[in-house]
C-alpha positions as CSV (number, residue, x, y, z in Angstrom):
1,X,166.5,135.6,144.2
2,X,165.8,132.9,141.5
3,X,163.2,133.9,139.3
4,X,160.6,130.8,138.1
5,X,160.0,129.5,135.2
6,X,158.6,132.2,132.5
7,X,160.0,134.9,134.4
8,X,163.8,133.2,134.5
9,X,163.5,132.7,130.7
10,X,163.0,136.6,130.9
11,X,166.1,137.1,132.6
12,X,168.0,134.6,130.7
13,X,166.5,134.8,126.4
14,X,165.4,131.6,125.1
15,X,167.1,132.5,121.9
16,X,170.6,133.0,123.3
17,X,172.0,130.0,124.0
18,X,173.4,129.2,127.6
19,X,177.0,129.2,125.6
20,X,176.6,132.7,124.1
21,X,175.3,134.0,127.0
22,X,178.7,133.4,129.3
23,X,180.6,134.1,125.8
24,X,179.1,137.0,125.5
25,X,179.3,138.0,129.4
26,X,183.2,137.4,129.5
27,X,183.5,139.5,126.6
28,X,182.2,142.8,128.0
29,X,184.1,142.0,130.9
30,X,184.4,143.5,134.4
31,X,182.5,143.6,137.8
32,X,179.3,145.3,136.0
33,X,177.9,142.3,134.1
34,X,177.9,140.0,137.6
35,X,175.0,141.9,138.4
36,X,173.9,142.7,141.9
37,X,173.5,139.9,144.4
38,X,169.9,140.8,146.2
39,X,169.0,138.9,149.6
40,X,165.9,137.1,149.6
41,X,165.5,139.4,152.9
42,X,165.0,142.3,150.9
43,X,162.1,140.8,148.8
44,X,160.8,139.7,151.8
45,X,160.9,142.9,153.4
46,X,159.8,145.4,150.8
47,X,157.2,142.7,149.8
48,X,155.7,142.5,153.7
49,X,155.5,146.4,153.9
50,X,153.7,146.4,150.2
51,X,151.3,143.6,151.6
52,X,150.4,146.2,155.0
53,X,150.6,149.3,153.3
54,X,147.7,148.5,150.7
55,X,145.7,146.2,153.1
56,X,145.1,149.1,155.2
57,X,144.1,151.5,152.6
58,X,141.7,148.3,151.1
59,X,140.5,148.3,155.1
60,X,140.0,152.2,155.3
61,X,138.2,152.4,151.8
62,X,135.6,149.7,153.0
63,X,135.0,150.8,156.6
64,X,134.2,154.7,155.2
65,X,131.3,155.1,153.3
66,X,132.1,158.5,152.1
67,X,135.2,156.7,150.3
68,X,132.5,154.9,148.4
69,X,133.4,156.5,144.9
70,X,134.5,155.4,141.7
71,X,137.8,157.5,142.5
72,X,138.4,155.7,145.8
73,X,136.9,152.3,144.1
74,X,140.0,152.5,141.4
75,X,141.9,153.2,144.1
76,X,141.1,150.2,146.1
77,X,141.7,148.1,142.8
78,X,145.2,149.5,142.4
79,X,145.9,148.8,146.2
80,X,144.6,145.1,145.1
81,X,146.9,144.9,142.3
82,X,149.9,146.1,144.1
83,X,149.0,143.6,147.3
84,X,149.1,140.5,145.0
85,X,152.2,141.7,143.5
86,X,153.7,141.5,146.9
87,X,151.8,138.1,147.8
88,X,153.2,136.5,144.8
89,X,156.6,137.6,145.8
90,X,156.2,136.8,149.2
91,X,154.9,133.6,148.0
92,X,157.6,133.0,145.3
93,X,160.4,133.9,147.6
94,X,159.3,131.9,150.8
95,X,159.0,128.5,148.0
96,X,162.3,129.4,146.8
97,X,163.8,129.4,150.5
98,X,162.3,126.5,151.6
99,X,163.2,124.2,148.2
100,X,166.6,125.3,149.0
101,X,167.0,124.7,152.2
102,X,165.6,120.8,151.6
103,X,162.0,121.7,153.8
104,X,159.9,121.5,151.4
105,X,160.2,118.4,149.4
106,X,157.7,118.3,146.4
107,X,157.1,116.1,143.3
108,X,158.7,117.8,139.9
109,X,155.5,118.0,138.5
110,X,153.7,119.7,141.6
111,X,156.4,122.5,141.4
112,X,156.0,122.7,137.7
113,X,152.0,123.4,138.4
114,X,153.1,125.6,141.1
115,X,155.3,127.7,139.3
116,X,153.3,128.2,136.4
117,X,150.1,129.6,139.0
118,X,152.6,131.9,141.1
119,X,153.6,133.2,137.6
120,X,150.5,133.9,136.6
121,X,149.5,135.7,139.4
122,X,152.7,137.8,139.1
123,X,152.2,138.6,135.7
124,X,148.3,139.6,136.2
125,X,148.9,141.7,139.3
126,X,151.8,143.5,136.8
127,X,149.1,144.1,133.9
128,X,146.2,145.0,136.2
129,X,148.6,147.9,138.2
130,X,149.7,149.2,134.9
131,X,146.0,149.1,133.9
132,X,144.6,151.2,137.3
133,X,147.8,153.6,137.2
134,X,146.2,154.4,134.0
135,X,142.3,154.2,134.9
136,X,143.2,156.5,137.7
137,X,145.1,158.8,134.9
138,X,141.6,158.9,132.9
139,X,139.3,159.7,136.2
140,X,141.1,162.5,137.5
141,X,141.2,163.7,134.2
142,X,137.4,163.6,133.8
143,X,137.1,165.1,137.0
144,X,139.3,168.1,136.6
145,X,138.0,168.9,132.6
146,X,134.4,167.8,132.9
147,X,133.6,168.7,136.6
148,X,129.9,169.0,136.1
149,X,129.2,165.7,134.1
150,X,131.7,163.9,136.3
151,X,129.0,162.0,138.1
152,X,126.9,161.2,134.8
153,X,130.2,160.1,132.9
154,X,131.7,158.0,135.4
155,X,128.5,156.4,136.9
156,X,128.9,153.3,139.6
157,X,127.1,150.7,136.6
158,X,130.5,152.2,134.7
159,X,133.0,152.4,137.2
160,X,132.0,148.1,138.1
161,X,132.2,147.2,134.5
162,X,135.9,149.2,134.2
163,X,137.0,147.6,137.2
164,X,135.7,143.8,136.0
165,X,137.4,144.7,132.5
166,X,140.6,145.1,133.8
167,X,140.7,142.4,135.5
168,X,139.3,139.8,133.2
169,X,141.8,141.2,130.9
170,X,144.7,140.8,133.2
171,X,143.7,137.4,133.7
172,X,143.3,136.6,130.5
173,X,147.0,138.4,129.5
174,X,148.7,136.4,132.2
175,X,147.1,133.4,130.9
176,X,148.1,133.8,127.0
177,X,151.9,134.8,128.6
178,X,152.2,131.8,130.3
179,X,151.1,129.7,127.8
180,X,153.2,131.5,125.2
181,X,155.9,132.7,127.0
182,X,159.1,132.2,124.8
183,X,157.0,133.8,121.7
184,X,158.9,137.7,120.5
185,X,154.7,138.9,119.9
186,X,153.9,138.1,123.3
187,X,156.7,140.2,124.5
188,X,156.1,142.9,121.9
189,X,151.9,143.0,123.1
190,X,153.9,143.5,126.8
191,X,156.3,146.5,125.4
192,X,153.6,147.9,123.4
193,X,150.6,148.2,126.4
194,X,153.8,149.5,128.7
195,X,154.3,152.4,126.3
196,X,151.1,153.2,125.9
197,X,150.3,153.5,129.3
198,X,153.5,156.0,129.8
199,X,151.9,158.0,126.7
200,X,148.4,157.7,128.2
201,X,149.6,159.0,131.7
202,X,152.4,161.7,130.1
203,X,149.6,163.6,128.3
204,X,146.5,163.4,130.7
205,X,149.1,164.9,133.2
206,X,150.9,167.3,131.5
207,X,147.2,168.5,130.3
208,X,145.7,168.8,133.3
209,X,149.0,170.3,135.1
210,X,148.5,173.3,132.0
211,X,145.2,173.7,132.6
212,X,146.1,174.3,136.0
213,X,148.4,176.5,135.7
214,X,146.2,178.4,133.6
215,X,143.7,179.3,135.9
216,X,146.3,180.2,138.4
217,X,148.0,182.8,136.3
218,X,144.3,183.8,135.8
219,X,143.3,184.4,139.4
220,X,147.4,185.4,140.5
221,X,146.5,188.0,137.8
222,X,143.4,189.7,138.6
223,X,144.4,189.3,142.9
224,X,148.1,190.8,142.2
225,X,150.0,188.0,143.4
226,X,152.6,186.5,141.6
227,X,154.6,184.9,143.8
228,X,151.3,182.9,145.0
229,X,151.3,181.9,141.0
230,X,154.6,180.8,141.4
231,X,154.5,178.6,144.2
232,X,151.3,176.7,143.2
233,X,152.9,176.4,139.3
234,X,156.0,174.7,141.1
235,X,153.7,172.5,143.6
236,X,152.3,171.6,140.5
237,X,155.5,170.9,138.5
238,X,157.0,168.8,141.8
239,X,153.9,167.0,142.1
240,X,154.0,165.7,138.4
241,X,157.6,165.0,138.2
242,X,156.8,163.0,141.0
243,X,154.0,160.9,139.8
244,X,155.5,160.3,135.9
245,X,159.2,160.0,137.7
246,X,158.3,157.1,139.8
247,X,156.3,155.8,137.1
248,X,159.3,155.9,134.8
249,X,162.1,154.8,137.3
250,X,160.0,151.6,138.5
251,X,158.9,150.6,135.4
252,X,160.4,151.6,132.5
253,X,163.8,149.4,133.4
254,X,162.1,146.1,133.4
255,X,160.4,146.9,129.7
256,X,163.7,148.3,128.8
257,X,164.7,144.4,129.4
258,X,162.3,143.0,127.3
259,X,163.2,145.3,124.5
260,X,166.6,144.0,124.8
261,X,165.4,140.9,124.8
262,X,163.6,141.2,121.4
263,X,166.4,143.7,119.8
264,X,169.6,142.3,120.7
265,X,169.6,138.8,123.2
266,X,173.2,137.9,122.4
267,X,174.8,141.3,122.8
268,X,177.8,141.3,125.0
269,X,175.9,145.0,126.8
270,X,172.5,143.7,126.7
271,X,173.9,140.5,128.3
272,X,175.3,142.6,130.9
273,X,172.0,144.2,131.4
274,X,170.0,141.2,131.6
275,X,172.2,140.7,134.3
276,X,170.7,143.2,136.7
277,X,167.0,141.3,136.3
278,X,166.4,141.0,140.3
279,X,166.9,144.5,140.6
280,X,164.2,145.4,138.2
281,X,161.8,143.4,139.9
282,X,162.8,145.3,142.8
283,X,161.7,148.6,141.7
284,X,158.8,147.1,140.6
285,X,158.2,145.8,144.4
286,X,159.3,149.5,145.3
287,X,156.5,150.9,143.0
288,X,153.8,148.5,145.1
289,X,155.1,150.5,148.2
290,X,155.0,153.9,146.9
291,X,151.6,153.9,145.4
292,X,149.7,154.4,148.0
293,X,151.6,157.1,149.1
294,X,150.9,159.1,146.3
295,X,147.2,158.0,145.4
296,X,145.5,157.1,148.6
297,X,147.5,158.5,151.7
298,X,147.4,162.0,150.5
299,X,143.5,161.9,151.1
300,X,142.4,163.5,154.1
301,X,139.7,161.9,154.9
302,X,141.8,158.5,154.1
303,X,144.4,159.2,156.7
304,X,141.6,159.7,159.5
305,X,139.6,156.8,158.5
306,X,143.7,154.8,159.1
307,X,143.6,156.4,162.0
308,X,140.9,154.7,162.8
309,X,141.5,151.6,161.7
310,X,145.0,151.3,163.2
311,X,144.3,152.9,166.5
């Protein structure tokens, strides 16, 4: 899949010149820096499931009114996020297709325009997911260490102007990262707000997976039943690995690129890795489809309000 234009000059560093780059390519040698050749019939697969998955947990969050919650409300944002990112790929990959197979016959400039806008709506879909994964994070910690005040903390007035933040900010981002695409600060601001969103998600987890544990060990105790202890702690244990693990695997390769990109463009290895670009973007796509698996479809009073809508 051919990336456009910001994105391509991600996979390919505008300060490695195109002669370096093959130099450099030929020089770490083998089958491993050819990278992997992805069908466009993948993207357009993983993207179409993406785009029904998270429109049916949009639908079933604003047909039940008991899902009407600043939990379920992030939740519905993150769904959001993760639909665009498969409508820009979708959108990206069908342009692609059809410019290559002479179709669609547009004016340089028009496709100029419209590569810039699909970019943009890649890149603020990207920031606003990151940005819910880690709103999400910050509610469930609220509700799990300040159970009580949950409901004067995280008020609706507070929940909308969260919401509206992250978006204008992940419009705004995308904007700025368009405009300033082939700048090393832009990339850094992207590295940076990826690593503090691991941090963010890495403690409010772990925290809340101890506290658990804790009061487990404390009612195992006084009831005399270890093994009841043990089997929550490791539900517990599974059920983070899970959530940081997918996290980690879909994400972290595509900001390990960009480092790369900043630390060492003409490298013979990172050239090599750069090579693999289509595959990051495909764990990325993955991540869109797995999300609501772990945030929204574990509900049950979600699933029957599907039900509902699918049946």
């Amino acid at each position: 899949m051919s990336t456009l234009a910001p994105l391509r000059l991600l996979r390919e560093p505008w300060n490695a010149s195109e002669g370096n780059q093959s130099n450099a390519t030929a020089g770490a040698g083998g089958a491993w820096c050819q990278g992997l050749d992805i069908p466009n019939e993948l993207f357009l697969v993983l993207g179409l499931v993406s785009l029904v998955e998270n429109l049916l947990v949009v639908a079933a969050i604003l047909k039940n009114r008991n899902l009407h919650s600043p939990t379920y409300y992030f939740i519905c944002c993150l769904a959001v996020s993760d639909m665009l990112v498969s409508v820009s790929n979708l959108a990206e990959t069908l342009f692609m297709l059809l410019m290559e197979h002479g179709v669609l016959v547009i004016h340089a400039s028009i496709v100029r325009h419209m590569d810039n806008f699909i970019d943009m709506l890649i890149c603020s879909s990207v920031v606003s997911s990151l940005s819910f994964l880690g709103v999400i994070a910050v509610d469930r910690y609220i509700t799990i260490f300040y159970v009580l005040r949950y409901h004067s903390i995280m008020t609706l007035q507070r929940a909308v102007v969260t919401m509206a933040s992250v978006w204008l900010a992940s419009t705004v981002s995308s904007t700025i990262f368009i405009t300033y695409y082939n700048n090393t600060t832009i990339l850094l601001c992207l590295i940076g707000f990826f690593l503090f969103m691991l941090v963010l998600m890495l403690v409010l987890y772990i925290h809340m997976f101890a506290l658990a544990r804790h009061h487990l060990h404390s009612i195992s105790s006084q009831q005399k039943q270890p093994t009841v202890y043990r089997s929550s702690s490791l539900k517990g244990a599974v059920t983070l690995t899970i959530l940081l693990g997918v996290f980690f695997i879909c994400w972290g390769p595509f900001f390990f690129h960009l480092i790369l990109i900043v630390t060492c463009p003409t490298n013979p290895f990172c050239t090599c890795f750069f090579s693999y670009f289509n595959l990051f973007l495909i764990l990325i796509i993955c991540n869109s489809v797995i999300d609501p698996l772990i945030y929204a479809f574990r509900s049950q009073e979600l699933r029957r309000t599907l039900r509902e809508v699918v049946l």
